[in-house]
N, C-alpha and C positions, 0 to 999 in steps of 0.2 A: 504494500500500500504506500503510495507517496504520501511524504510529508506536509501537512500544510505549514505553508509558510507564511509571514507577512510579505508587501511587494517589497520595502526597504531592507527585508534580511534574504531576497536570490540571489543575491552572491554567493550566498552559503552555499548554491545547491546550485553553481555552474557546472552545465553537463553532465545533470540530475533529471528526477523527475520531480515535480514539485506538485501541490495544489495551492491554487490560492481562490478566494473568496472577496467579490466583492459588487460594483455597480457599475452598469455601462454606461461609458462616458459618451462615446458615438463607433459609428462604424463602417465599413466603405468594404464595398466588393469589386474586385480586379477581376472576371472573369470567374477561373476556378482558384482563385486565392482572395481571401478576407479576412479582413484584419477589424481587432475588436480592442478598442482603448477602455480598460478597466480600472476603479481604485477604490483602495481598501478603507483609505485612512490614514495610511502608513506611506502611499506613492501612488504611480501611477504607474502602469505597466499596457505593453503593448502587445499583445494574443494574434498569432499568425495562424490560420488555418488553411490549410492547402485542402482543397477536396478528396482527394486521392488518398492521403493519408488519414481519413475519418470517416466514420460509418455513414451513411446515409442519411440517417438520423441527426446526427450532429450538425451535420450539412445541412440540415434543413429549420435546423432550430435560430439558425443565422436569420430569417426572415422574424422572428419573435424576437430580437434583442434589441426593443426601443430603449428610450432614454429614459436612466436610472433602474431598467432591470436589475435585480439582485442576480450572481450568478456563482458558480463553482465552477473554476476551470483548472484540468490536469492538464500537464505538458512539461516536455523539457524545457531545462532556461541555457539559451543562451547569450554569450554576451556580446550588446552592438552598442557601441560608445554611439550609436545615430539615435537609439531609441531611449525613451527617456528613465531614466534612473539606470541606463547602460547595460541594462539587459530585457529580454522580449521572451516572451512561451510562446513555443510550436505546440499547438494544441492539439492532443489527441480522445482527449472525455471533456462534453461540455455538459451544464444541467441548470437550471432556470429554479432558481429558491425561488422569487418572488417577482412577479411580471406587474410590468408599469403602461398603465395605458393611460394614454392621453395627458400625457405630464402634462401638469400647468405651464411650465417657462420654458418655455424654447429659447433654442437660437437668434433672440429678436432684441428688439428694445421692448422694455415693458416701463408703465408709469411707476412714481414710488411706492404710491398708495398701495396698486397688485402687488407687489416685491412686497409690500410690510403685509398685507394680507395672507401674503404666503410664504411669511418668514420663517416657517418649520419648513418650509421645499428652499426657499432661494439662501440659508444657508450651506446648503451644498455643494453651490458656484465657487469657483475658484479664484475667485477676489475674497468670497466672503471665510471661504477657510483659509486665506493666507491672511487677513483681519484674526480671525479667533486665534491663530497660532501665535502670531506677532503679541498678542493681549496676553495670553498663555505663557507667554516667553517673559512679559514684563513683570507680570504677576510674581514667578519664582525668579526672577531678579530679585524684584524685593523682597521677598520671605530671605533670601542668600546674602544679601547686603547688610539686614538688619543682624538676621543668624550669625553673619562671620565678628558683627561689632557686640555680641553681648547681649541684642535685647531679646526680652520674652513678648511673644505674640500676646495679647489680653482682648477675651472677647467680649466687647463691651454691649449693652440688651439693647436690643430694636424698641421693645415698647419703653419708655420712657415717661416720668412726671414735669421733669425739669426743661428746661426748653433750654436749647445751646445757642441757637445764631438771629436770637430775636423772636418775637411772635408774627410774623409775616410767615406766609408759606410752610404753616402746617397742616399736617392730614391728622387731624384728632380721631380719635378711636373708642368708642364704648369699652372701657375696664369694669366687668362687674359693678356700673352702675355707676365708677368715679370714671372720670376723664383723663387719657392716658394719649399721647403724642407718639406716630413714628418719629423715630430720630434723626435730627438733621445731621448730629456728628457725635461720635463715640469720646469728645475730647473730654470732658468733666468726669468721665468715669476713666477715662485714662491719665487725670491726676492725682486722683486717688491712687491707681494701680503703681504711679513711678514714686508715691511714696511709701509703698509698699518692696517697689522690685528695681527700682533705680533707672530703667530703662524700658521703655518698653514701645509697643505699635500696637494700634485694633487697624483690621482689616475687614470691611463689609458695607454691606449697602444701607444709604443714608437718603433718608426723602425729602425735597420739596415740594409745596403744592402750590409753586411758582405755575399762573398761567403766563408762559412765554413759548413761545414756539419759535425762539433761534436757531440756527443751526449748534451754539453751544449747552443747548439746556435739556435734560432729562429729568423725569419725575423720579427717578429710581437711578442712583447711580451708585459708583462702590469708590470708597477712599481709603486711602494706608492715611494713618496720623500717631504719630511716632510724638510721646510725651516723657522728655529726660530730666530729670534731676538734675539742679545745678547748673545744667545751661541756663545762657543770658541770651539777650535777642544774636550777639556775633555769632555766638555758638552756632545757634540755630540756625542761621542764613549758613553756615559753614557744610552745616549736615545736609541743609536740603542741595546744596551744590553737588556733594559729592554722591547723593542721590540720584539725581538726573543725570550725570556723568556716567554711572553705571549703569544707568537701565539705557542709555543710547548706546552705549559700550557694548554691551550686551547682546544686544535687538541686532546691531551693525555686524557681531561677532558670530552669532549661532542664526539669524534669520532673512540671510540673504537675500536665498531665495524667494521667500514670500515678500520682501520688498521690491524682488524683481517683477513679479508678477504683478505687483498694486504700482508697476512704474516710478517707483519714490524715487526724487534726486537721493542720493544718498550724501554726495558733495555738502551739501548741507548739513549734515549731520555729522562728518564726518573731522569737524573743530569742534564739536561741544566738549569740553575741556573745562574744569573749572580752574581758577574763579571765574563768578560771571560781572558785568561790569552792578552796578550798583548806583540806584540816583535817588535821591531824596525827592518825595513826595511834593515838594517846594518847587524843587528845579524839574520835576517834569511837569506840574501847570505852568511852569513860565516855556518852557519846551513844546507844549501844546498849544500855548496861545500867539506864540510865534511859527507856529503850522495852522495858523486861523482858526481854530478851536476856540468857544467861547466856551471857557470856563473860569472859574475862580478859584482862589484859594478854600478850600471850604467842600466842594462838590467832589462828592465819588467818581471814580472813572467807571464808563462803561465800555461796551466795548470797543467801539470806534475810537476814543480813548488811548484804550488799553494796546488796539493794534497801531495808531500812531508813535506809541512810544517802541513798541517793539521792535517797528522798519527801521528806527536806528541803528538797529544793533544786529549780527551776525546768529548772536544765540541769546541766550535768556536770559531776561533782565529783571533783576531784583530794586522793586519799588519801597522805597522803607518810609517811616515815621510820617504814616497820615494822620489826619486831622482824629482826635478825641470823639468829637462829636459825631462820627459818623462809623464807629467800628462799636463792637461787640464789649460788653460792658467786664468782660475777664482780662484786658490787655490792661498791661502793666503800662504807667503814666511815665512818658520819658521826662528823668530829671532833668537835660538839658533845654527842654520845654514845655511846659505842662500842658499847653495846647492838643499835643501829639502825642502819640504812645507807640509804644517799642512793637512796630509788628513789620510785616513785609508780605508783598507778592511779588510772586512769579510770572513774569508775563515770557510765554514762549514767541519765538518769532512765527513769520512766515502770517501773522494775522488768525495764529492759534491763542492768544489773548492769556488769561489767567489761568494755571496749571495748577499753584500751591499758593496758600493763605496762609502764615502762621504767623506768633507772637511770641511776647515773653509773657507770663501771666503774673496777673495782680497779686502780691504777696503777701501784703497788708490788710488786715482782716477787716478794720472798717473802711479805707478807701474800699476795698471790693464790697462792703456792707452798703456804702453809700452812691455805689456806680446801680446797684442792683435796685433802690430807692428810686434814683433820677430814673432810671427806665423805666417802673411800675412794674418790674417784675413780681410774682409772690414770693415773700422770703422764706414763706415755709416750705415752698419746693427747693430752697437753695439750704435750708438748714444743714444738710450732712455735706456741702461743700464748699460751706462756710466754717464747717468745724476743719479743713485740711488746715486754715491759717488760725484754727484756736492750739490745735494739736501740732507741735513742730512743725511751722510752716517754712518755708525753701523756695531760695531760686529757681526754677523751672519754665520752660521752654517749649513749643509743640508745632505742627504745622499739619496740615491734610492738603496732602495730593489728590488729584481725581484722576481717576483711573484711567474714563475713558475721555478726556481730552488730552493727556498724555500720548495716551495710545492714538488719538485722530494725529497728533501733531508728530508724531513719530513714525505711523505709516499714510503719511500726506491724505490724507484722505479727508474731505470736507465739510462733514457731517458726523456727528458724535452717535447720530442713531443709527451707524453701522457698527459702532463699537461692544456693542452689547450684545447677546444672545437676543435674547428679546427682549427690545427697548420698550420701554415706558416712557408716553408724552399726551402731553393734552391732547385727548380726544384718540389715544390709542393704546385701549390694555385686551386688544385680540393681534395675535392667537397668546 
């Protein structure tokens, strides 16, 4: 009985017999030779059948191999640096597991809308599994990055009391009768954890119930947020450098190929190197307003913004020390201004805008008493994260990355709602 194999290990079984298992990609017939492009998951492999050498049967089962049949095919492998992954099966047993009629997506253009309608078929495309790999690749990037520096993964709870990034843009929930919030960010329970563990990251999906329909915005997306000990804001801008450093290091290193196929310059990528250059919150509204930008001092960046300041620069640009009044009432008050507080983003180039958001956090038990007052926040929901600064409180540091605008700005790709298995957006939770 031959072996089954995966198509990325026939090497192993040059001038063997092998089985492999998988779906028809398309197929083309020469007369009495027809050739059948299959993949498993693992590659792509190209299936030769000469009539002569197979049963009549087999021969005839060529006419049922539409697109995305499942199929089992025996045959020798041998190897042709022309064909793709450098080897091909002469096929002598073919056999039909599951038959595909009338696939929805063909070879055409189809609108977004049908593509997101049939986003359990059109990730199968080969844009869209060189997207899920690239995401896959970045993902244990970071679990390896963190891993190799000491921290512990901490998994912080979806359902939530406390509110992290404001009261704008939550999806409240029935808790047995109290009011309970998905979470917009795992950071408050991840300051807890790093005075627990000294170091640590939550990694998982965090919700807004922002109606926006950007090409930057999901209702459902996933963030690494990495909360240390003892770090100050330098610190931090220092970790998130050599963070993005490694996952483009990385992606450039083990995923080539899948950016070959999503056509990404690579050239681009290929200087992110830290340091990244650094500009004061100050000097980029005067930088914006001398690019005809009406803004002031005072006004958030959106993302028009955000992507003007970034065509400056080659790679990513750390925005530091904005206004007070307009960030999240846990950043820490910069002494050199009171105005401003010690935080920073990340704006990536190319018109990929904000990556990473983080700060120093407030370590002073009543300024943070009295940032949480000015907001009208409830202080009963902040009581156990108000006791971090009754109970030895500490320097400490944090920031969240988003997943999938990382991943859009890393494999060029222009929209965030391809980044996701299945995205979530206003006015779209099928399939």
């Amino acid at each position: 009985m031959s072996p089954v194999s995966d198509i990325r290990k026939l090497g192993q079984h040059d001038g063997a017999e092998a089985t492999v298992r998988g779906w028809v990609q398309h197929t083309r017939t020469h007369g009495k030779v027809a050739f059948v492009v299959i993949r498993d998951g693992t590659g792509i492999l190209q299936c030769v059948v000469v009539q002569k050498e197979v049963t009549p049967d087999v021969w005839e089962l060529l006419t049922a191999l539409t697109l995305e049949t499942s199929v089992t095919i025996t045959g020798s492998v041998r190897a042709d640096k022309r064909a793709p992954g450098g080897f091909e099966l002469s096929v002598r047993e073919m056999a039909i597991v599951g038959q595909s009629v009338d696939y929805p997506i063909q070879p055409k253009e189809h609108g977004v809308d049908f593509l997101h309608d049939h986003r359990h078929l059109w990730l199968r495309s080969s844009q869209q599994r060189a997207i899920m790999r690239v995401r896959a690749e970045i993902e244990q990037a970071i679990h390896d990055f963190f891993y190799q520096r000491d921290f512990t993964r901490f998994d912080s709870p979806i359902l939530t009391g406390a509110i992290g990034e404001g009261g704008q843009g939550l999806f409240t929930v029935d808790y047995f009768e109290e009011e309970a919030y998905l979470a917009q960010t795992g950071q408050l329970y991840g300051e807890a954890a790093a005075a627990a563990l000294g170091r640590i990251y939550t990694f998982g999906p965090t919700f807004r119930a922002e109606k926006s329909k950007t090409r930057r915005h999901l209702t459902e997306f996933w963030m690494i947020e990495p909360e240390v000990a003892w770090n100050d804001s330098e610190d931090n801008m220092r970790l998130q450098e050599d963070l993005v450093s490694y996952i483009v290091e990385r992606a450039l290193e083990r995923r080539r190929d899948e950016l070959d196929v999503l056509e990404r310059d690579i050239s681009k990528l290929e200087n992110i190197k830290a340091p990244f250059p650094r500009v004061d919150y100050g000097d980029a509204i005067k930088l914006l307003q001398e690019k005809g930008h009406e803004v002031q001092w005072g006004d958030d960046l959106g993302a028009p913004q955000e992507t003007a300041v970034g065509e400056a620069y080659d790679r990513p640009v750390i925005i530091m020390n904005y206004p007070k009044v307009i960030k999240a009432f846990y950043m820490k008050e910069n002494p050199a201004d009171p105005t401003t507080v010690l935080c920073n983003d990340m704006i990536a180039p190319e018109g990929y805008g904000e990556i990473i958001g983080g700060s120093q956090r407030e370590d002073d038990h009543d300024r943070l008493l009295a940032r949480i007052r000015e907001q009208g926040l409830p202080e009963e929901s902040y009581a156990w994260y108000l006791d971090l600064r009754k109970y030895g409180s500490f320097v400490h540091s944090g920031f969240g990355l988003g997943l999938e605008r990382t991943v859009a700005w890393v494999t060029g790709r222009p929209h965030i709602r391809e980044m996701i298995g299945f995205p979530r957006m206003l006015n779209r939770l099928y399939p």
